[in-house]
DSSP file (Angstrom, degrees, kcal/mol; ACC not computed):
  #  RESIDUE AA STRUCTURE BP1 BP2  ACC     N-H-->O    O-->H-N    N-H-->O    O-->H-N    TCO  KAPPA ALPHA  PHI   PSI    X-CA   Y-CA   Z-CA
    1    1 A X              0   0    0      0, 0.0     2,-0.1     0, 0.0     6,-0.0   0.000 360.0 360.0 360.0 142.2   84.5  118.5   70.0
    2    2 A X        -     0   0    0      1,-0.1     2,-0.3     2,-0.1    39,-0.0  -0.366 360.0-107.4 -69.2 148.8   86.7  121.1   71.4
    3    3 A X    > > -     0   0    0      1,-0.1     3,-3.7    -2,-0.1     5,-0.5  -0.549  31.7-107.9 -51.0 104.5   86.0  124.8   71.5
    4    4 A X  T 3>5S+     0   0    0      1,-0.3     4,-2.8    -2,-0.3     5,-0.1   0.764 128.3  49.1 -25.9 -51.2   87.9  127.5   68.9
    5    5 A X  H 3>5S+     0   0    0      1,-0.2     4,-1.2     2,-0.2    -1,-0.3   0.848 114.5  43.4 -81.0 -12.0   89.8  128.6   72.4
    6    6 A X  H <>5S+     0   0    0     -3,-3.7     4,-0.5     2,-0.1    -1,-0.2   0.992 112.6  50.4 -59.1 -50.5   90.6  124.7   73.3
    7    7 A X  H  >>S+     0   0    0     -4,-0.3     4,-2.3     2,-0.2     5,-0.7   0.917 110.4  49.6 -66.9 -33.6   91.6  123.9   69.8
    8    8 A X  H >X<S+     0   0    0     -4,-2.8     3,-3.8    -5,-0.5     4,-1.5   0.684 114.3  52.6 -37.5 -80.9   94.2  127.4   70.0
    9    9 A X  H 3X5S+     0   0    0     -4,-1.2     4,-2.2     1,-0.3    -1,-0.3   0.394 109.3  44.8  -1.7 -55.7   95.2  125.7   73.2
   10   10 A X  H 3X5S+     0   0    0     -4,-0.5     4,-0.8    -3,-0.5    -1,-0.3   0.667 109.8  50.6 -64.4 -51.6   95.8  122.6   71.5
   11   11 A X  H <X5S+     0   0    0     -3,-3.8     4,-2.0    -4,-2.3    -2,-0.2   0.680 106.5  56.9 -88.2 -28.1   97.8  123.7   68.5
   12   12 A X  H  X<S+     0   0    0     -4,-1.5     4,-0.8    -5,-0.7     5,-0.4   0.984 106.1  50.6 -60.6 -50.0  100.2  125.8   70.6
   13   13 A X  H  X S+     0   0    0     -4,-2.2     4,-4.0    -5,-0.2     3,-0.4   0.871 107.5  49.7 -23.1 -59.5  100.9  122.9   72.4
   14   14 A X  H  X S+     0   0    0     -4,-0.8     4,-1.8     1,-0.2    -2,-0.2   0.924 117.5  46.7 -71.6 -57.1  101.6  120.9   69.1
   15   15 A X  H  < S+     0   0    0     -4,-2.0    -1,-0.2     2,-0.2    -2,-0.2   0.138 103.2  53.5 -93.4  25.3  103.9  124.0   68.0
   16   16 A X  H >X>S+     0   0    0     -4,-0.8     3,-4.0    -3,-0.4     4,-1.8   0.486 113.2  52.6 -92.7 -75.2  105.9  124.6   71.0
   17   17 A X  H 3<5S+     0   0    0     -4,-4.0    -2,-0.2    -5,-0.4    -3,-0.2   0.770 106.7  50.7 -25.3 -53.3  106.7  120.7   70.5
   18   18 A X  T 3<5S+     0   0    0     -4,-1.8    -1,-0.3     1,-0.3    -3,-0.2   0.499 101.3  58.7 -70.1 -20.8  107.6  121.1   67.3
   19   19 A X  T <45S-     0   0    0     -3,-4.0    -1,-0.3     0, 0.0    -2,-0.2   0.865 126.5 -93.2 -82.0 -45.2  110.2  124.2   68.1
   20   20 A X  T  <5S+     0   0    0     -4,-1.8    -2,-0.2     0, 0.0    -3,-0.2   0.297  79.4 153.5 134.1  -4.9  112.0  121.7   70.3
   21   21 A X      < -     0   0    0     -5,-1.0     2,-0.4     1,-0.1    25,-0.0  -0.011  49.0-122.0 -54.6 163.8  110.1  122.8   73.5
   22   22 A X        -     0   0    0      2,-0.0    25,-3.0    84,-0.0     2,-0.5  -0.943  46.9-172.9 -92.8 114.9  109.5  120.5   76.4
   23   23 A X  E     -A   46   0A   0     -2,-0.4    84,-2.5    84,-0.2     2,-0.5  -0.895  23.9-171.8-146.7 145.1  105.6  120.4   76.9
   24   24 A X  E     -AB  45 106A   0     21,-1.8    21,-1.3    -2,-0.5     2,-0.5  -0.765  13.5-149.4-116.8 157.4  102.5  119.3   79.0
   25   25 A X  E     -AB  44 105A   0     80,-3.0    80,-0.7    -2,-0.5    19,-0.3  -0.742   8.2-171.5-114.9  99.4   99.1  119.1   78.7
   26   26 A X  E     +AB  43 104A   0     17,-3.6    17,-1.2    -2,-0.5     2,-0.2  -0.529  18.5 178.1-117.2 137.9   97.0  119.4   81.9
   27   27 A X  E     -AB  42 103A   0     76,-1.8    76,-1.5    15,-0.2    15,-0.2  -0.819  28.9-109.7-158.9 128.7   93.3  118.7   81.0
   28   28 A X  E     + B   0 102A   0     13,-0.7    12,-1.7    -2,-0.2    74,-0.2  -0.172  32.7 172.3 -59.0 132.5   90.1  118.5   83.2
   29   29 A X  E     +     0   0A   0     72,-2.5     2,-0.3     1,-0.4    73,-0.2   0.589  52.2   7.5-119.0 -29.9   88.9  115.5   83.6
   30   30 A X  E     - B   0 101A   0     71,-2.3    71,-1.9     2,-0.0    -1,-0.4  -0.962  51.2-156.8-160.1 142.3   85.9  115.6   86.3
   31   31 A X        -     0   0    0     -2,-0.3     2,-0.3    69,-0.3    69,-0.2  -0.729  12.0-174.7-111.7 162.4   84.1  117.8   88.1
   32   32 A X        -     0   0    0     67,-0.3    67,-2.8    -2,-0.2    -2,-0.0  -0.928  65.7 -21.6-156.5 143.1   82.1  117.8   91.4
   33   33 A X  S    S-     0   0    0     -2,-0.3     2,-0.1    65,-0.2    64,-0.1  -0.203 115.1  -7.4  42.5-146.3   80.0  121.3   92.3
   34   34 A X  S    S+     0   0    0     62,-0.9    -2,-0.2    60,-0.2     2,-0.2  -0.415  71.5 165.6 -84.5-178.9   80.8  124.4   91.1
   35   35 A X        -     0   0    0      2,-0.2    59,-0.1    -2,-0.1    63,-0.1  -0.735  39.9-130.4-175.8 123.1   84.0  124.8   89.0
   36   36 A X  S    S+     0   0    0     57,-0.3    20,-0.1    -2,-0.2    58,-0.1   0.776  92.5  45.8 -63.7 -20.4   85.2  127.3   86.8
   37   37 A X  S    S-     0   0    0     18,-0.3     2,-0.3    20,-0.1    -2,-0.2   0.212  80.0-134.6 -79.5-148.3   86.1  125.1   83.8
   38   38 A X    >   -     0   0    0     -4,-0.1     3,-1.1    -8,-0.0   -10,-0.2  -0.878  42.0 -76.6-176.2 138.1   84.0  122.9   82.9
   39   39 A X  T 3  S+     0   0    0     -2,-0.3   -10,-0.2     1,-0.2    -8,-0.1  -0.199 121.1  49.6 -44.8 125.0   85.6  118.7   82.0
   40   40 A X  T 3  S+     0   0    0    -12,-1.7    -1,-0.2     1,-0.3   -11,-0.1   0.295  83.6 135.4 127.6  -4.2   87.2  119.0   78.8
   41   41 A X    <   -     0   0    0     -3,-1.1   -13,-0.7    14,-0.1    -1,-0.3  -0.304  39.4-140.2 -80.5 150.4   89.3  122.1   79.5
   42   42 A X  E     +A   27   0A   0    -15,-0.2    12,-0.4    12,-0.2     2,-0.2  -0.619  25.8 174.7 -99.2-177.8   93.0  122.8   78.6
   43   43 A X  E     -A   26   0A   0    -17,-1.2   -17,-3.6    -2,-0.2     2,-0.3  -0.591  21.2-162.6-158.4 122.6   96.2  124.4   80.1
   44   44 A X  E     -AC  25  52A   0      8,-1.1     8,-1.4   -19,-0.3     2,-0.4  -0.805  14.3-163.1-100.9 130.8   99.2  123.7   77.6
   45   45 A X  E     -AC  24  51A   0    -21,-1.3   -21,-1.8    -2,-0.3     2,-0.3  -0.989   7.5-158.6-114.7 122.7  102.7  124.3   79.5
   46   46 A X  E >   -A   23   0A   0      4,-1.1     3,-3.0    -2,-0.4     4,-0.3  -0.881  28.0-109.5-128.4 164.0  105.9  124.8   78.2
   47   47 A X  T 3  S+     0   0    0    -25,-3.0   -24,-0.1     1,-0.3    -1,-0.0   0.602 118.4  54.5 -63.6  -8.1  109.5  124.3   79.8
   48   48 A X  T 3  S-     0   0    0    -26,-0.3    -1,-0.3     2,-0.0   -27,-0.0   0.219 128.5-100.7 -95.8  12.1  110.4  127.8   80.0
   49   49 A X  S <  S+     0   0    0     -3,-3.0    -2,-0.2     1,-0.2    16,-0.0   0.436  72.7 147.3  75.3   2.9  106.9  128.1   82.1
   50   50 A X        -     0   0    0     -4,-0.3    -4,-1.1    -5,-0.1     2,-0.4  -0.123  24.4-178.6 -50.2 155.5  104.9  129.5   79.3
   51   51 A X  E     -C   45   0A   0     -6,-0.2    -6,-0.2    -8,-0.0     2,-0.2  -0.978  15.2-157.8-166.5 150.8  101.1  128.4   79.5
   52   52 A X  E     +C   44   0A   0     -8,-1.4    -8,-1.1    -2,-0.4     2,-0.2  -0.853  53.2   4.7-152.3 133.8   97.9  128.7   77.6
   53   53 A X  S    S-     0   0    0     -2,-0.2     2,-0.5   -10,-0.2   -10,-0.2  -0.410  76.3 -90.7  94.4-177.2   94.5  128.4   78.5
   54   54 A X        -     0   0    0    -12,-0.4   -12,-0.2    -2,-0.2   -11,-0.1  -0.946  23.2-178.0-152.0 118.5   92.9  127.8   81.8
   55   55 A X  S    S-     0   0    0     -2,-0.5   -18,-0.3   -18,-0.1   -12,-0.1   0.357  86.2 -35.2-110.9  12.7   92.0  124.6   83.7
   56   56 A X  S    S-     0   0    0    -20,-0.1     2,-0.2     2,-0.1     3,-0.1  -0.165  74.1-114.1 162.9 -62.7   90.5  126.8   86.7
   57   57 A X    >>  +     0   0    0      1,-0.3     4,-1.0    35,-0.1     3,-1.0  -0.590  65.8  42.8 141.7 158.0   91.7  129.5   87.7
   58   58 A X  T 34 S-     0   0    0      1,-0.3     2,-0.7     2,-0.2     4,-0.4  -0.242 119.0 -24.9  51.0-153.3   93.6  131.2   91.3
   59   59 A X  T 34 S+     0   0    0     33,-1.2    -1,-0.3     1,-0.3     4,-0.2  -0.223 136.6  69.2 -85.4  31.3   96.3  129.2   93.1
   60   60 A X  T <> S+     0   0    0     -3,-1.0     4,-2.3    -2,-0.7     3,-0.4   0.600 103.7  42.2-119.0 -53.4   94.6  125.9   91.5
   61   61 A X  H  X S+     0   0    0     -4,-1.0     4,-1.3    -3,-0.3    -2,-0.2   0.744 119.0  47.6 -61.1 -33.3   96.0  127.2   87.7
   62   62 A X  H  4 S+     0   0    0     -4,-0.4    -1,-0.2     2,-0.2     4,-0.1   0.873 115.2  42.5 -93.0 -47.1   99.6  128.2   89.6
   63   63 A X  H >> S+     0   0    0     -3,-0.4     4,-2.7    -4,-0.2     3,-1.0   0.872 116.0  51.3 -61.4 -47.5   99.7  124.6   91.5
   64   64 A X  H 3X S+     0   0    0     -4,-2.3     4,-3.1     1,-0.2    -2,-0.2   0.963 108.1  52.7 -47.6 -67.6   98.5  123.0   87.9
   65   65 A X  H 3< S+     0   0    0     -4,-1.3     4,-0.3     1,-0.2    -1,-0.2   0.321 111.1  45.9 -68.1   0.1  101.5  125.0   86.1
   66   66 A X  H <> S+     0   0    0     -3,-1.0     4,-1.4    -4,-0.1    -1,-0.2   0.660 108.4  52.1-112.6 -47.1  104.2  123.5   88.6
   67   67 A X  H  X S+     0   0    0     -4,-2.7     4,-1.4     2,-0.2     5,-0.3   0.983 110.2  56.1 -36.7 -61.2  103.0  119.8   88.4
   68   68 A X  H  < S+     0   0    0     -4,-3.1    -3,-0.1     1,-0.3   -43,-0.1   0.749 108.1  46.0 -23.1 -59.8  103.3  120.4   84.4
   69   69 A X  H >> S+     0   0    0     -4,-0.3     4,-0.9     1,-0.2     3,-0.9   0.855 111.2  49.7 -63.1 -58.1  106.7  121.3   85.0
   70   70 A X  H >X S+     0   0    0     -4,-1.4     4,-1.7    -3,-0.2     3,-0.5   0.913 111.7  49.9 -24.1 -72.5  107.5  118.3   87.3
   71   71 A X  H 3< S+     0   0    0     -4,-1.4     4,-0.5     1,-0.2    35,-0.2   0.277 100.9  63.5 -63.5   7.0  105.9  115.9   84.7
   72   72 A X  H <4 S+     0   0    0     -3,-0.9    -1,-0.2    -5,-0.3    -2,-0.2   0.855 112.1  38.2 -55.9 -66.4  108.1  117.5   81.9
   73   73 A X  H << S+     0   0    0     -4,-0.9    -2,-0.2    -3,-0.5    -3,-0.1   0.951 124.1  41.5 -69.2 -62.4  111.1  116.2   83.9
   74   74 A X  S  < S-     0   0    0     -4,-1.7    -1,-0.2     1,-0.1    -3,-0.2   0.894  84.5-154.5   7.8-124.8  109.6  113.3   84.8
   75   75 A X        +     0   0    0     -4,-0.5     2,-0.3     1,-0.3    -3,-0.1   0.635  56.8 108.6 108.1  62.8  107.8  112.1   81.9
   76   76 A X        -     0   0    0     -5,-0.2     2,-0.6    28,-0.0    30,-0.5  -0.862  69.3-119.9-132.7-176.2  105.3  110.2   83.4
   77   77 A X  E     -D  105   0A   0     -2,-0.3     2,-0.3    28,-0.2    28,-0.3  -0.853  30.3-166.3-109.1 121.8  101.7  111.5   83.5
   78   78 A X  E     -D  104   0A   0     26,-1.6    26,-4.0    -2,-0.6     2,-0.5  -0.858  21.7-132.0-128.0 174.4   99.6  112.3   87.0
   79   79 A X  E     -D  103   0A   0     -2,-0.3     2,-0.5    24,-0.2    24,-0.2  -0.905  24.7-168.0-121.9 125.0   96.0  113.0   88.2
   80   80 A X  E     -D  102   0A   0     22,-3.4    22,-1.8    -2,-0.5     2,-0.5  -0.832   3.8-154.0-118.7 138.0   96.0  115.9   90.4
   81   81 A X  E     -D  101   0A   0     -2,-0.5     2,-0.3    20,-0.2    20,-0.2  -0.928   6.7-171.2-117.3 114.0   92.4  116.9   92.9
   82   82 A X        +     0   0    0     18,-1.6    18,-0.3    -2,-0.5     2,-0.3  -0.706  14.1 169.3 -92.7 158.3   91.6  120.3   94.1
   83   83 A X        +     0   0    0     16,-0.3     2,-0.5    -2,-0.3    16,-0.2  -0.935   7.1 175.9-169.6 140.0   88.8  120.7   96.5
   84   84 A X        -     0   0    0     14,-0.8    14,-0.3    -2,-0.3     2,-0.3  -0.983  28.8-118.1-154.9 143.5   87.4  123.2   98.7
   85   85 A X    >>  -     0   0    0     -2,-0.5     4,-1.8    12,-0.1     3,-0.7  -0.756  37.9-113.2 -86.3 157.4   84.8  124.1  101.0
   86   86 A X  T 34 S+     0   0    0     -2,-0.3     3,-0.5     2,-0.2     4,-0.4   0.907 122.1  56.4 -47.1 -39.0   82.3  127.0  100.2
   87   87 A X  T 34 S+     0   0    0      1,-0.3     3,-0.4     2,-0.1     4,-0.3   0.972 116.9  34.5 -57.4 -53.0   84.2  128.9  103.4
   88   88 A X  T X> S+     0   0    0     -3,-0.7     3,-1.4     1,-0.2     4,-0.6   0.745  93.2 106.1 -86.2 -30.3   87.7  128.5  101.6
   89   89 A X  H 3X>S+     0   0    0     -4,-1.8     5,-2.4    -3,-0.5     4,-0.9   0.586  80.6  37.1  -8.7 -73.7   86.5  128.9   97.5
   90   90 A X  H 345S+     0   0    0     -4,-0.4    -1,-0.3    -3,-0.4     5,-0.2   0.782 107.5  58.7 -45.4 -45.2   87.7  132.1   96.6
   91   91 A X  H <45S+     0   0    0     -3,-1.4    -2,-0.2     1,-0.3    -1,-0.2   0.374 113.1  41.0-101.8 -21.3   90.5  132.2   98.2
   92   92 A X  H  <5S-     0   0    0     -4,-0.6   -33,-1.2    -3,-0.5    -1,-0.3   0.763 112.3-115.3-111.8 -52.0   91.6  128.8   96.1
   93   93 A X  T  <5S+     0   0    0     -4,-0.9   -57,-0.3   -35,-0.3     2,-0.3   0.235  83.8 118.8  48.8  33.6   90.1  130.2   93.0
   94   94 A X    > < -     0   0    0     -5,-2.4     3,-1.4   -59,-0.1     2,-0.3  -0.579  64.2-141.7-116.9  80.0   87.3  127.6   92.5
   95   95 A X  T 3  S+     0   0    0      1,-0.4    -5,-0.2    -2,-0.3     3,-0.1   0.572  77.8  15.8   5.2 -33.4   84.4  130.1   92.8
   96   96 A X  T 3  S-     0   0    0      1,-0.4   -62,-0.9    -2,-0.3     2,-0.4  -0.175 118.1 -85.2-143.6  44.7   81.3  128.5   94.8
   97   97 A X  S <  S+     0   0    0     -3,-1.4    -1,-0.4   -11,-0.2   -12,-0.1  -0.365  71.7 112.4  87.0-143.2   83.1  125.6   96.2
   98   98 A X        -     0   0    0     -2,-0.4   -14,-0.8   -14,-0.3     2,-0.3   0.199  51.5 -72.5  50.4-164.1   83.7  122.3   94.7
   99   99 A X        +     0   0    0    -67,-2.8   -67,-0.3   -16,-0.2   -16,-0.3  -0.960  25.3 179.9-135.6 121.2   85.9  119.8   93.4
  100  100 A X        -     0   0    0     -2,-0.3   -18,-1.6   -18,-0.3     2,-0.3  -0.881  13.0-158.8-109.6 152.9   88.2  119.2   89.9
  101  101 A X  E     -BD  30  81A   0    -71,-1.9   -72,-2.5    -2,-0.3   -71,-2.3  -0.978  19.2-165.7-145.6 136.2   90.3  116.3   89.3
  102  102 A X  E     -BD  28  80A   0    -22,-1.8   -22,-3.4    -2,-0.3     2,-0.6  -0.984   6.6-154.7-140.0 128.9   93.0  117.3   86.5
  103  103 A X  E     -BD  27  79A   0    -76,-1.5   -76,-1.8    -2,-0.3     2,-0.5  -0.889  12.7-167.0-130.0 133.8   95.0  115.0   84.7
  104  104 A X  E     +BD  26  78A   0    -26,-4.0   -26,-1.6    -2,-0.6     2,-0.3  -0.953  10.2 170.4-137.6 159.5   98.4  115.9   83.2
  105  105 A X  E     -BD  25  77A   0    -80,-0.7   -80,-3.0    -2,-0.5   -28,-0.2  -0.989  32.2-117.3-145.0 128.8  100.7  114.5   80.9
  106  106 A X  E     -B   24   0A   0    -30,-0.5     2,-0.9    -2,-0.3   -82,-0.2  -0.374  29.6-129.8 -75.6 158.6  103.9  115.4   79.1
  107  107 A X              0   0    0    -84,-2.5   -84,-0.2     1,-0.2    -1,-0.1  -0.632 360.0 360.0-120.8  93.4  103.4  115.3   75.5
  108  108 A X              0   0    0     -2,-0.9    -1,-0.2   -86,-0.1    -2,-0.0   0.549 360.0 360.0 -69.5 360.0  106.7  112.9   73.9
C-alpha cells in the first residue's frame, strides 16, 4: 500500500483531472543499484507543467516531467530508463549510480 506522501500524490492527480486538467502519472517501476526512489514511487504532472512528488530526483525528475507532457498530447503511455555510471551519478541525480525504469501514462 502506498505511503501518506504517495497517496497526496495520487489524489492531486485525481483532482487536477477532475478541474478539467490534462494529467500524467509517471511511476517507478524497477530499479537496479542505488536509486533515490524506491519502485512504487509517484510524480503526478499536469498540463500547465505543475508536478508532485518525486520519481528521482536531478535532470532524471526534469526529463520525467517533459515525457509527461509529451504523453499528455499523445495519449499513449511509455517506459522511460535512466542509467548511470558511479563517475556520472550525481551529476544525473541518481546518487550512487544505478538504474530506474519509469513508466508513464496519461490519465483519460
Amino acid at each position: 500500500m502506498p505511503d501518506q506522501s504517495e497517496m497526496e500524490v495520487l489524489f492531486a492527480a485525481r483532482d487536477w483531472k477532475a478541474a478539467g486538467h490534462g494529467v500524467a502519472l509517471a511511476t517507478v517501476v524497477k530499479t537496479w543499484g542505488s536509486s533515490p526512489r524506491p519502485a512504487g514511487s509517484h510524480l503526478a504532472v499536469r498540463d500547465d507543467g505543475a508536478f508532485l512528488g518525486s520519481v528521482s530526483g536531478g535532470c532524471v525528475e526534469g526529463a520525467v516531467v517533459g515525457e509527461a507532457l509529451e504523453v499528455m498530447k499523445a495519449g499513449v503511455s511509455k517506459v522511460l530508463e535512466f542509467g548511470v555510471t558511479n563517475e556520472r551519478a550525481w551529476e544525473v541525480g541518481l546518487a550512487c549510480g544505478g538504474t530506474i525504469r519509469v513508466f508513464v501514462e496519461p490519465l483519460l
